[in-house]
N, CA, C and O of each residue as an XYZ file, in Angstrom:
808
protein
N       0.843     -1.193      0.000
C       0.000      0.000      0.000
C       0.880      1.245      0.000
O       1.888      1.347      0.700
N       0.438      2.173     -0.821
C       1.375      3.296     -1.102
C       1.288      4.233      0.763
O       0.547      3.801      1.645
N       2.111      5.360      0.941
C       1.688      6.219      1.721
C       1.275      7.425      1.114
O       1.649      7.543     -0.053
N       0.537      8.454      1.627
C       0.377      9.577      1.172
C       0.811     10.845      2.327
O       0.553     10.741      3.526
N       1.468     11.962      1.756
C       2.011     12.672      3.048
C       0.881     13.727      3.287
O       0.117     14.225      2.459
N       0.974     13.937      4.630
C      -0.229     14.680      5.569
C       0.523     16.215      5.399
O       1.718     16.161      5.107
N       0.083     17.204      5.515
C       0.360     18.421      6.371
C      -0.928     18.298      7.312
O      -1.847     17.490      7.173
N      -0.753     19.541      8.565
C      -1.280     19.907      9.324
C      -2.626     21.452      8.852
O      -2.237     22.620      8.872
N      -4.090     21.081      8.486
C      -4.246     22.329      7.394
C      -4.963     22.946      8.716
O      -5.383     24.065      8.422
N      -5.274     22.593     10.167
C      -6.238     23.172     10.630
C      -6.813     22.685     12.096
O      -6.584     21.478     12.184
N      -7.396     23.114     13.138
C      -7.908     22.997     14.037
C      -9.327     23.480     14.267
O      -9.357     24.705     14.153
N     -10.560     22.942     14.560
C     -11.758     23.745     14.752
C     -12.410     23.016     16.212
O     -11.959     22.014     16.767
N     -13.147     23.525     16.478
C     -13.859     23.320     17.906
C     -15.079     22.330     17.377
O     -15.313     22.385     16.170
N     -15.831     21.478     18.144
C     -15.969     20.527     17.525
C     -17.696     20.432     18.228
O     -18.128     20.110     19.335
N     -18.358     20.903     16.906
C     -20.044     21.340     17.245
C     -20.548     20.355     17.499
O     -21.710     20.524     17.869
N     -20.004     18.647     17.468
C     -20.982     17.770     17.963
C     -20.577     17.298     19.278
O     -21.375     16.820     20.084
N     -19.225     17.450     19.508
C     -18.560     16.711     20.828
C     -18.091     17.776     21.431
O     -17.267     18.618     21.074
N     -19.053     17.571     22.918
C     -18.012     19.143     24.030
C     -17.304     18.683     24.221
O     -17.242     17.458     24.316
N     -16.233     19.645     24.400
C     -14.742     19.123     25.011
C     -13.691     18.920     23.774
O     -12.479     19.118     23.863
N     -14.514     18.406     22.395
C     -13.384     18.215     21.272
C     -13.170     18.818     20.304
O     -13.817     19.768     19.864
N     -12.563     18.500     20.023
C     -11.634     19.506     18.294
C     -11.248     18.753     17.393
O     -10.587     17.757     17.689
N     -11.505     18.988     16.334
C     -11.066     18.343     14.595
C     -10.098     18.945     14.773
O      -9.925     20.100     15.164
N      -9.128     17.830     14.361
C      -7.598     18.108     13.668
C      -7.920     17.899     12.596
O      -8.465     16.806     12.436
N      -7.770     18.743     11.426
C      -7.671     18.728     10.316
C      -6.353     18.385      8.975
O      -5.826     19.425      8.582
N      -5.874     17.201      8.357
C      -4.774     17.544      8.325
C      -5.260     16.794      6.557
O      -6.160     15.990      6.314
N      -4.345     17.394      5.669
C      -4.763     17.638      4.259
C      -3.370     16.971      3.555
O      -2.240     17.116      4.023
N      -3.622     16.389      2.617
C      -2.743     15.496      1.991
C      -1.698     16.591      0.685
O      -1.993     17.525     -0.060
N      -0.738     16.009      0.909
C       0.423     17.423      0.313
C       0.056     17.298     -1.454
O       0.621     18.239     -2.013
N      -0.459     16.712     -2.132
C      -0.526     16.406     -3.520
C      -1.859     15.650     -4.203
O      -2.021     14.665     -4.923
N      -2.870     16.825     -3.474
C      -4.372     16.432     -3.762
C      -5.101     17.491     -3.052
O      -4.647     18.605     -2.788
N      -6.475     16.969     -2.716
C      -7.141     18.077     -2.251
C      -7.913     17.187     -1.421
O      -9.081     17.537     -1.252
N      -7.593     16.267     -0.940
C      -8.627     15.347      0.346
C      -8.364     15.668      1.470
O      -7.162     15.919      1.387
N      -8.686     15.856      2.580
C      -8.322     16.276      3.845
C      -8.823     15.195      5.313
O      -9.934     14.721      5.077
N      -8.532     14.951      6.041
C      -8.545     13.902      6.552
C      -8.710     14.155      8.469
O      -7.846     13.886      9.304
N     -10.170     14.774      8.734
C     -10.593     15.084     10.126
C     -10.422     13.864     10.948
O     -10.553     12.767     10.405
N     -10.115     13.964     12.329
C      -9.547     13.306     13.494
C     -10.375     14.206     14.630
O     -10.356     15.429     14.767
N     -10.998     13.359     15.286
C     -11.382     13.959     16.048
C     -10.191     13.909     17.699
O      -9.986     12.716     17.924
N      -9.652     14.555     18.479
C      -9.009     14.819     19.144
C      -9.680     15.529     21.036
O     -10.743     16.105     21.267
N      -8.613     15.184     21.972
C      -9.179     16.141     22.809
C      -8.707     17.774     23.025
O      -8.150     18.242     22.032
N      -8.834     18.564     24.016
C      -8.262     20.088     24.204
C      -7.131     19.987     24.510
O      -6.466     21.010     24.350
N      -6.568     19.024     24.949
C      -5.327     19.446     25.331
C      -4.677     19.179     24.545
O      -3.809     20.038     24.390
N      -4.578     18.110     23.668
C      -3.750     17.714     22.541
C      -3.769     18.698     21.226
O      -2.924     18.907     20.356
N      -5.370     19.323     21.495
C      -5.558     20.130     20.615
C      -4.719     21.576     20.848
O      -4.096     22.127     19.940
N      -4.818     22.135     22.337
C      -4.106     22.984     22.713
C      -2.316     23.281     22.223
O      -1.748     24.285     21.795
N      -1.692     21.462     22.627
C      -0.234     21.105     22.489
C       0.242     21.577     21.098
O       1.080     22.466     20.948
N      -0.362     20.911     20.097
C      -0.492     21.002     18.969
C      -0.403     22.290     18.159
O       0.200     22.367     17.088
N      -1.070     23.330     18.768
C      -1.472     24.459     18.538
C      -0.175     25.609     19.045
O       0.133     26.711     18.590
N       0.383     24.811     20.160
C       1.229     25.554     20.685
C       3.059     25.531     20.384
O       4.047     26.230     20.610
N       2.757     24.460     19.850
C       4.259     23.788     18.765
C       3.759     24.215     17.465
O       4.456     23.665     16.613
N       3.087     24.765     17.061
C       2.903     25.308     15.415
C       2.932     27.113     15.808
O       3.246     27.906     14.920
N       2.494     27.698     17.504
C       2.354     28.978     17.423
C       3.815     29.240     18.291
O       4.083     28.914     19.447
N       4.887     30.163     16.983
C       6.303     30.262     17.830
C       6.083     31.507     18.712
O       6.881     31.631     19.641
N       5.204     32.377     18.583
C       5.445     33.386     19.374
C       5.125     33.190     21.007
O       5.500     33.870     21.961
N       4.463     32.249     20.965
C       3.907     31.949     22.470
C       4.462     30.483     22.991
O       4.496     29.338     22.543
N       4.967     31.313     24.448
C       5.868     29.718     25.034
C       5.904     29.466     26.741
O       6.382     30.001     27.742
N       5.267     28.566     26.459
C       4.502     27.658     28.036
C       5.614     27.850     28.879
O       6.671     27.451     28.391
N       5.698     28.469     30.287
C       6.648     28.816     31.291
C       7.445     27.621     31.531
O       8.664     27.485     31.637
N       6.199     26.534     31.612
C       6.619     24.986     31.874
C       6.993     24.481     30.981
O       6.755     25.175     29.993
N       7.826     22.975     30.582
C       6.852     22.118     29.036
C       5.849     21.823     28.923
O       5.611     23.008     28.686
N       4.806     21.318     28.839
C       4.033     20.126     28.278
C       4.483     19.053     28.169
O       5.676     18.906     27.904
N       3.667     18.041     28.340
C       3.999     16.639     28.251
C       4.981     16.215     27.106
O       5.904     15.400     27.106
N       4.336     17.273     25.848
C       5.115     16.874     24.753
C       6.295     17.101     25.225
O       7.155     16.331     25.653
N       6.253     18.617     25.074
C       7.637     19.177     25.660
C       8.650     18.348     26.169
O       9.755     18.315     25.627
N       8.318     17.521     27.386
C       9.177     16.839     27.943
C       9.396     15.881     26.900
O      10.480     15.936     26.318
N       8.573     15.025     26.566
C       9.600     13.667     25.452
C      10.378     13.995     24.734
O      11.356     13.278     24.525
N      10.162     15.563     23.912
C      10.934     15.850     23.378
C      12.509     16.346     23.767
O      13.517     16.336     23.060
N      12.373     16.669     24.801
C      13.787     17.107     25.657
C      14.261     15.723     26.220
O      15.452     15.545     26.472
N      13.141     14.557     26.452
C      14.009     13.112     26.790
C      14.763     12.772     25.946
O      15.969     12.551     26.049
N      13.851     12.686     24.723
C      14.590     11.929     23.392
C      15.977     12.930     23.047
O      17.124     12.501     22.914
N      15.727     13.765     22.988
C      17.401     14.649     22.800
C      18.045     14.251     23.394
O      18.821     13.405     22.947
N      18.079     14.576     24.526
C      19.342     13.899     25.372
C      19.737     12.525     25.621
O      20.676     12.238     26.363
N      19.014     11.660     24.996
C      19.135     10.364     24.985
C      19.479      9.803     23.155
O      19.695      8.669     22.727
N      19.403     11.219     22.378
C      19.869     10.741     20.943
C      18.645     10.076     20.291
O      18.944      9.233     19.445
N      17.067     10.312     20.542
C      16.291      9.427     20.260
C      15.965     10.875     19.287
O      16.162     12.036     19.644
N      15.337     10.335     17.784
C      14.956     11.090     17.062
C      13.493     10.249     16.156
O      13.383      9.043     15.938
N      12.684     11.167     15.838
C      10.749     10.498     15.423
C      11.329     11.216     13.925
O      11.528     12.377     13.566
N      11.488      9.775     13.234
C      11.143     10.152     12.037
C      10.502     10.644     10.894
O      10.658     11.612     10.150
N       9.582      9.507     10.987
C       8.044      9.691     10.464
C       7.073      9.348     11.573
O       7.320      8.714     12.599
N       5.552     10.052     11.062
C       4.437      9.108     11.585
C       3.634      8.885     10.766
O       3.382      9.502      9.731
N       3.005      7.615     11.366
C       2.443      6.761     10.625
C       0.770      6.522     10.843
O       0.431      5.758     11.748
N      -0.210      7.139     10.062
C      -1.546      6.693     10.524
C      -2.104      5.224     10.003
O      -2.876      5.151      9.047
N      -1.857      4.610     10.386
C      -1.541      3.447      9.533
C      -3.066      2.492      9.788
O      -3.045      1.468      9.104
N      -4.492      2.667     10.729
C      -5.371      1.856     10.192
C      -6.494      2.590     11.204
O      -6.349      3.184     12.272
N      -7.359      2.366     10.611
C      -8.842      3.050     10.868
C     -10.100      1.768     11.053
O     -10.634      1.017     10.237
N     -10.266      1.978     12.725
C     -11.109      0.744     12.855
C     -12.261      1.326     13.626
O     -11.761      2.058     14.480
N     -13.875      1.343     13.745
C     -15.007      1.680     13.938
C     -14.741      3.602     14.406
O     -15.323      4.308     15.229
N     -13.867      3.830     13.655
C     -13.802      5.505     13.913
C     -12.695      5.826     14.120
O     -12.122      6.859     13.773
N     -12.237      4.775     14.825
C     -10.263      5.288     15.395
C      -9.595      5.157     14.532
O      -9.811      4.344     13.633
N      -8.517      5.998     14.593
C      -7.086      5.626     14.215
C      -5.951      5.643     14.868
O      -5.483      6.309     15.792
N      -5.629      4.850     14.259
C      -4.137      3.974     15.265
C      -2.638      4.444     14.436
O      -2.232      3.882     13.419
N      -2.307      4.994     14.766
C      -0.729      5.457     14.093
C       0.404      4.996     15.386
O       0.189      4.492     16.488
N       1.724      5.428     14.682
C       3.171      4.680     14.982
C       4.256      5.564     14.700
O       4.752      5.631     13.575
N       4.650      6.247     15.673
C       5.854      6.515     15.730
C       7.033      5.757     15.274
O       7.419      4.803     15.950
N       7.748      6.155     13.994
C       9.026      5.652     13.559
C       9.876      5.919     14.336
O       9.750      7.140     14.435
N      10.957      5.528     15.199
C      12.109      6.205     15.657
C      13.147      6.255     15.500
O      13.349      5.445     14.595
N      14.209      6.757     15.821
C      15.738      5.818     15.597
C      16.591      6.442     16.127
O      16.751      7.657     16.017
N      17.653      5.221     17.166
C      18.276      5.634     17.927
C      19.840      4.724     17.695
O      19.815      3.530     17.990
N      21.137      5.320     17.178
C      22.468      4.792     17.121
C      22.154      3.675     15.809
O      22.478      2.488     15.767
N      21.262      4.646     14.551
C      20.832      3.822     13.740
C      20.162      2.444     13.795
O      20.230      1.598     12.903
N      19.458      2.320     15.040
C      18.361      1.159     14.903
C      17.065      1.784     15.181
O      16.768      2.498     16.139
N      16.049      1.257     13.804
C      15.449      1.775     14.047
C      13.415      0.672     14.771
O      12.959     -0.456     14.580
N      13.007      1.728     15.430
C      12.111      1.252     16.540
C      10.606      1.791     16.327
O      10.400      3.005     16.310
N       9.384      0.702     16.136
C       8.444      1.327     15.758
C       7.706      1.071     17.047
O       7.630     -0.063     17.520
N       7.008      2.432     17.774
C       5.782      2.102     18.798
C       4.829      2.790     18.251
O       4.969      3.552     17.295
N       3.477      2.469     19.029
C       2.244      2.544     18.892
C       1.917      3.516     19.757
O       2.377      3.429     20.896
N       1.062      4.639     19.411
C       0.717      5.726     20.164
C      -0.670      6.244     19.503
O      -0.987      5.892     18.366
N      -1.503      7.132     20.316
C      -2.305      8.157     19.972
C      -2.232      8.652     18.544
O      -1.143      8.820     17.995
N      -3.355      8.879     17.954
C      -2.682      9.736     16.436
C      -2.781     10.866     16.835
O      -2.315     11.607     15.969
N      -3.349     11.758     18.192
C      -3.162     12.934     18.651
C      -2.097     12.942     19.481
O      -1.592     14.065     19.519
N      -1.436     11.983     20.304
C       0.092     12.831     20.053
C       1.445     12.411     19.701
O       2.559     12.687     20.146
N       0.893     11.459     18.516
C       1.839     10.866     17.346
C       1.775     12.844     16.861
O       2.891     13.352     16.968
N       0.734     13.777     16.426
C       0.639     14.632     15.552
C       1.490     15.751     16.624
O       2.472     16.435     16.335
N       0.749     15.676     17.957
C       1.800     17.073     18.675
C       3.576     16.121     18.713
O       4.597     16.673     18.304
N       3.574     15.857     18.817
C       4.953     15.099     18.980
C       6.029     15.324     17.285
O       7.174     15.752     17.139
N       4.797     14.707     16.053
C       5.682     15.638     15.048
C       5.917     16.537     14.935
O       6.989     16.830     14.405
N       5.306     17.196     15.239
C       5.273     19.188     15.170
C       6.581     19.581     15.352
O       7.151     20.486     14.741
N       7.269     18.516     16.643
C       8.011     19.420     17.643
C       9.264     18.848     16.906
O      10.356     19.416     16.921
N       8.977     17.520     16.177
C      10.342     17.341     15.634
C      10.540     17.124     14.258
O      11.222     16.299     13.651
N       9.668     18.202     13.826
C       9.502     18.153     12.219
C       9.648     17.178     11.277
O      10.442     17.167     10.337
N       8.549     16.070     11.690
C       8.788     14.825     11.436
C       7.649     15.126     10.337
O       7.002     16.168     10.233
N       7.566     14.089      9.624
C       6.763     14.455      8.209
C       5.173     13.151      8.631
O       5.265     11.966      8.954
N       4.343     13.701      8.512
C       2.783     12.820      8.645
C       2.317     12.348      7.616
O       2.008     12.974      6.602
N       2.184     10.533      7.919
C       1.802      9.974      6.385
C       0.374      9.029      6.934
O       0.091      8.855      8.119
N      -0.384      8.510      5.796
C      -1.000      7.673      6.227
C      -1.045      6.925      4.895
O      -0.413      7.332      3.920
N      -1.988      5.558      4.863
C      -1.850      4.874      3.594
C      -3.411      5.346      2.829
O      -4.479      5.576      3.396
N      -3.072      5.390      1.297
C      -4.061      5.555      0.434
C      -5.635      4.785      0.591
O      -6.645      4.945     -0.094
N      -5.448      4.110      1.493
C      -7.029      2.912      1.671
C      -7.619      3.751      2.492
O      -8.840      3.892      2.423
N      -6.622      4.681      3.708
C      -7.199      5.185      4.531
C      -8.122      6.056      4.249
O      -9.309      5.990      4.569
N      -7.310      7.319      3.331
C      -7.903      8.389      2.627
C      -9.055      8.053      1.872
O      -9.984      8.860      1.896
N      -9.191      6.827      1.088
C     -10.551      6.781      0.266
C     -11.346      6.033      1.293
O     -12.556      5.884      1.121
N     -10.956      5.724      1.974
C     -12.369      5.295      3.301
C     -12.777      6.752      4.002
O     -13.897      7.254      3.905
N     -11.799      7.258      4.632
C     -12.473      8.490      5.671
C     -11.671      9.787      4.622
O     -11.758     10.915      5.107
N     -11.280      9.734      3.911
C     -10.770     11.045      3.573
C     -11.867     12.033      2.979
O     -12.731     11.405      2.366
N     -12.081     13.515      2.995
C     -13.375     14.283      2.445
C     -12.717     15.402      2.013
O     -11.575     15.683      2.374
N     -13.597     16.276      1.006
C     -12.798     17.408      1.081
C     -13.931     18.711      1.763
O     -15.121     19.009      1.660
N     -12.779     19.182      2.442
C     -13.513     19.983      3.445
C     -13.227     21.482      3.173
O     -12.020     21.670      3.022
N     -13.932     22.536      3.073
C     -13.497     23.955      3.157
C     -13.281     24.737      4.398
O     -14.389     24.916      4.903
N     -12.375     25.267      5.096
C     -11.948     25.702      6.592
C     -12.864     26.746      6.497
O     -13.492     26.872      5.446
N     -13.054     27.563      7.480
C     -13.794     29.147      7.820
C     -13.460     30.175      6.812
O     -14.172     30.925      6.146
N     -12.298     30.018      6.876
C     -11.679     31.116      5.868
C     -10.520     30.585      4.881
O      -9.466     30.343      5.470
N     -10.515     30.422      3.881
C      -9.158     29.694      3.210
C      -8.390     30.607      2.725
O      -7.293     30.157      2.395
N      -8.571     32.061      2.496
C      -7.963     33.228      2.299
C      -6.803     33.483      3.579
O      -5.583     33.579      3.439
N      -7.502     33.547      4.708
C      -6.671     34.066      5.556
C      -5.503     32.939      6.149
O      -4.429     33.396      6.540
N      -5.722     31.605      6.195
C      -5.314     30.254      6.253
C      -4.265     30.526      5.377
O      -3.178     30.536      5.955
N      -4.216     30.744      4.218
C      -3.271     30.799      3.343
C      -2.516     31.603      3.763
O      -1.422     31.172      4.128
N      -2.757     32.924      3.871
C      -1.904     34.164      4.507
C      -1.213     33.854      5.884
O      -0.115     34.314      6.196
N      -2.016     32.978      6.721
C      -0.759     32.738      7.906
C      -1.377     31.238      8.356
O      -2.100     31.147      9.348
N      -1.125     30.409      7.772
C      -1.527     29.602      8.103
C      -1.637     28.845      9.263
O      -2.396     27.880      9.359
N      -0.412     29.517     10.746
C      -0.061     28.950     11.725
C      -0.621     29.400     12.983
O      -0.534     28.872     14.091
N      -1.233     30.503     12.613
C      -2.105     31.312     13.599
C      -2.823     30.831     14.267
O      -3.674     30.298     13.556
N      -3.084     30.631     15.566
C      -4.066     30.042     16.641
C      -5.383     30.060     16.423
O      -6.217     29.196     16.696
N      -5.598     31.739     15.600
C      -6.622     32.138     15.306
C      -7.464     31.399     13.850
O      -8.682     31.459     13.683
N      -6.666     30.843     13.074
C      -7.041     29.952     12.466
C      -7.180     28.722     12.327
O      -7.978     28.099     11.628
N      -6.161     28.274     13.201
C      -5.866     26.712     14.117
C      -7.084     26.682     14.526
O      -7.979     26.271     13.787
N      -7.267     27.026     15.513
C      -8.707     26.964     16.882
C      -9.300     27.630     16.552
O      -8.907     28.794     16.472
N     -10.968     27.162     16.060
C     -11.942     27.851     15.669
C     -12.849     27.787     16.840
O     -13.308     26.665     17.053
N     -13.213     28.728     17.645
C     -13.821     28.720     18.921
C     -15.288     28.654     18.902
O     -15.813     28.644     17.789
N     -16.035     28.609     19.933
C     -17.684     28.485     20.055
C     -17.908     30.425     19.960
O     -17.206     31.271     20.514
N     -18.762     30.577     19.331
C     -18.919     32.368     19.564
C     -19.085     32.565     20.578
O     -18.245     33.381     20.958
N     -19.912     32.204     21.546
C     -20.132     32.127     22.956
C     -18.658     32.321     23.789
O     -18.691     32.904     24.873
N     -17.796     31.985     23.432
C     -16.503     32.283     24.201
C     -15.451     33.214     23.815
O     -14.266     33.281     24.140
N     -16.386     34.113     22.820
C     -15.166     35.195     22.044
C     -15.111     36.269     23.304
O     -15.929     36.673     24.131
N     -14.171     36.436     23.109
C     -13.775     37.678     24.510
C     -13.467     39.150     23.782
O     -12.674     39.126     22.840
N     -14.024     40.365     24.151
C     -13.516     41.383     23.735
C     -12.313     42.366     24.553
O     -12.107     41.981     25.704
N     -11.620     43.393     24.181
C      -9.945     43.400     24.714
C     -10.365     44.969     24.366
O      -9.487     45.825     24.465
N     -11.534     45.298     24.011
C     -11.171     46.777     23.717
C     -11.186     47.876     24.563
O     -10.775     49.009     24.312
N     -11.758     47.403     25.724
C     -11.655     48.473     26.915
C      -9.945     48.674     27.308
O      -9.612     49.600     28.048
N      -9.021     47.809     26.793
C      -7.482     47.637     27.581
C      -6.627     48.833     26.448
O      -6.665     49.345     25.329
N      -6.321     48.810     26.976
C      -4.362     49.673     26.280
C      -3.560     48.533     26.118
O      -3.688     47.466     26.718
N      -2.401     48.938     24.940
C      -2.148     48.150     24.775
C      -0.643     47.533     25.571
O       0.123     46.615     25.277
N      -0.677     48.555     26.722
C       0.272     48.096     27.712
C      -0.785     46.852     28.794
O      -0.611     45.641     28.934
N      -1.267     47.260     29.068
C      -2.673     46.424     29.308
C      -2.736     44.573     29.383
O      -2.815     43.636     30.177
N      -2.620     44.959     27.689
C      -3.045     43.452     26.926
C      -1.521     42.791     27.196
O      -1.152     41.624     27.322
N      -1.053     43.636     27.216
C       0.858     42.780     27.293
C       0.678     42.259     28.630
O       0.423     41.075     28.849
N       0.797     43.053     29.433
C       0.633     42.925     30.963
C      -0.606     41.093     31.000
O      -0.336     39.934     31.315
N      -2.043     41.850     30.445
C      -2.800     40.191     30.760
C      -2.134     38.810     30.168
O      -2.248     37.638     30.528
N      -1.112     39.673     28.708
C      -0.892     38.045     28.362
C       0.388     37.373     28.796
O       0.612     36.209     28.465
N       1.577     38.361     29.824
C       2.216     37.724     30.449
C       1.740     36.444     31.467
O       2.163     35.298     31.620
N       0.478     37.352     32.173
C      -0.410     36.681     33.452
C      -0.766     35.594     32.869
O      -0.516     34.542     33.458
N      -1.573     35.540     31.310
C      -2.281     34.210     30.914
C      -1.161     33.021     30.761
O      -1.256     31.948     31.358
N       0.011     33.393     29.798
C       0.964     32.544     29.864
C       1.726     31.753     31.477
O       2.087     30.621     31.798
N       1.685     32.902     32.038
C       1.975     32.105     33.252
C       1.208     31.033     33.960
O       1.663     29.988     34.426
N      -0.075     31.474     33.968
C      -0.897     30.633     34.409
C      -1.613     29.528     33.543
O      -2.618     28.822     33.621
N      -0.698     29.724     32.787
C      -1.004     28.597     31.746
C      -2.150     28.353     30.978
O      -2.421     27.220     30.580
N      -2.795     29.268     30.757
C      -4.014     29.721     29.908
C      -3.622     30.175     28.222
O      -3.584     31.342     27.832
N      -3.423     29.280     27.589
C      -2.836     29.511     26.105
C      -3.724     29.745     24.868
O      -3.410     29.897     23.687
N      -5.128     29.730     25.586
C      -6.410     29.632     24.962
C      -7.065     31.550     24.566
O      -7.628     32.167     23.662
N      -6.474     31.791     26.000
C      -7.044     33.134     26.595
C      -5.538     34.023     25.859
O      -5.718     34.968     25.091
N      -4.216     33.582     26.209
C      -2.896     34.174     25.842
C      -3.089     34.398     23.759
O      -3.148     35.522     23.260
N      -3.141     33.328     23.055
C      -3.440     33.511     21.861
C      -5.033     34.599     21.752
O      -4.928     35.596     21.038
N      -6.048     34.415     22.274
C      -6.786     36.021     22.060
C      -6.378     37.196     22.557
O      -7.110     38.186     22.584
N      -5.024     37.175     23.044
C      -4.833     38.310     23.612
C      -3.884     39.070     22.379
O      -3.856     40.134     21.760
N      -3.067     37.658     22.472
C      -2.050     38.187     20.955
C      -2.812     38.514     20.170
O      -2.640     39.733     20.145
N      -3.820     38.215     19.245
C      -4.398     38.252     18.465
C      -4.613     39.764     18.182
O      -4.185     40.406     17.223
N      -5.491     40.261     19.388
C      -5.920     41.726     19.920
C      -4.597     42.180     19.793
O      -4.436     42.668     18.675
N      -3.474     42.219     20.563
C      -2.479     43.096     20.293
C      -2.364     43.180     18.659
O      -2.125     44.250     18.100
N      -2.571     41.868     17.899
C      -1.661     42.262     16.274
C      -2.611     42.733     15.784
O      -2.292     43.058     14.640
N      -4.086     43.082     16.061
C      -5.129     43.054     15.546
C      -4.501     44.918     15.233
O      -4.237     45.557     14.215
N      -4.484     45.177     16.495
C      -3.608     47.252     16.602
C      -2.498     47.651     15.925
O      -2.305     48.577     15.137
N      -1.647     46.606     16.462
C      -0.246     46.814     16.085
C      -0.109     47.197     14.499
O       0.594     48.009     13.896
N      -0.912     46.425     14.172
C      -0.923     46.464     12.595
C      -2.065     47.248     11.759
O      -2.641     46.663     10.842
N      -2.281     48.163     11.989
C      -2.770     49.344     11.142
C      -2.468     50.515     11.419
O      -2.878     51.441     10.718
């Protein structure tokens, strides 16, 4: 069975399941796209290894494997979504360590935050894609294109939770999004950025 390679096209909040989020991730040499349903935090992780301007005081879980495997010489090659059974999918971390190389079984949500961090390339096989693959149009594909890495296009939120920033200055908004980052609120820290570039830039 051939593979086909994934990018990462997207994140949205997920109108049938509280609590979840579509990972959206779109095949590099076609137009099929291939939704995963995921939880917040993975969705969060994910979001936060694709957004460089914003950086967790702590690691993250990811965070840490990724600082294990360094110092131990362990490097994630590929991943692998490799089979789709009553809804799930099951993917595999490639690894390789002193040139042997080691396949485990993991999450395909954080087989996906885990590539992010080590710019590992996302594949799955062609049976997969014509079983669950669709083609899907994001919120905006204009602005997606223009920055594609943006939180604000990553995470598509419930309207119900849009927050407004316009009563603040913009010493203000710096000041809340030190506080959010600290307290580890990356949800609230990316609308804050947002609001700052929303000024900054006109």
């Amino acid at each position: 069975m051939s593979l086909v390679r994934l990018n990462i096209k997207g994140i949205s909040y997920s109108q049938t399941q509280s609590g979840a989020y579509a990972l959206v991730l779109s095949e590099v040499k076609g137009s099929r796209t291939l939704p995963i349903v995921i939880g917040a935090f993975e969705a969060q992780s994910i979001a936060i290894a694709l957004e460089k301007e914003i950086k967790p005081p702590r690691p993250l879980t990811h965070d840490l494997f990724k600082t294990f495997a360094d110092r131990f010489h362990i490097i994630i090659k590929q991943v692998i979504i490799h089979k789709l059974v009553d809804g799930v999918f099951y993917s595999s971390l490639i690894c390789e360590r002193d040139k042997i190389e080691e396949i485990i079984d993991t999450r395909t949500s954080d087989a996906i935050a885990l590539a992010t961090r080590f710019n590992a390339p996302i594949f799955t096989y062609e049976n997969i894609l014509d079983k669950a693959g669709i083609y899907l149009k994001m919120k905006d594909s204009s602005s997606i294109e223009e920055d594609p890495l943006s939180i604000e296009n990553l995470i598509e939120e419930p309207v119900e939770k849009e927050t407004t920033f316009s009563v603040f200055t913009i010493k203000q908004l710096n000041e809340k999004l030190n506080e959010a980052i600290q307290q580890e609120d990356y949800e609230l820290a990316a609308n804050i950025r947002d609001e700052i570039n929303k000024r900054t830039s006109k």
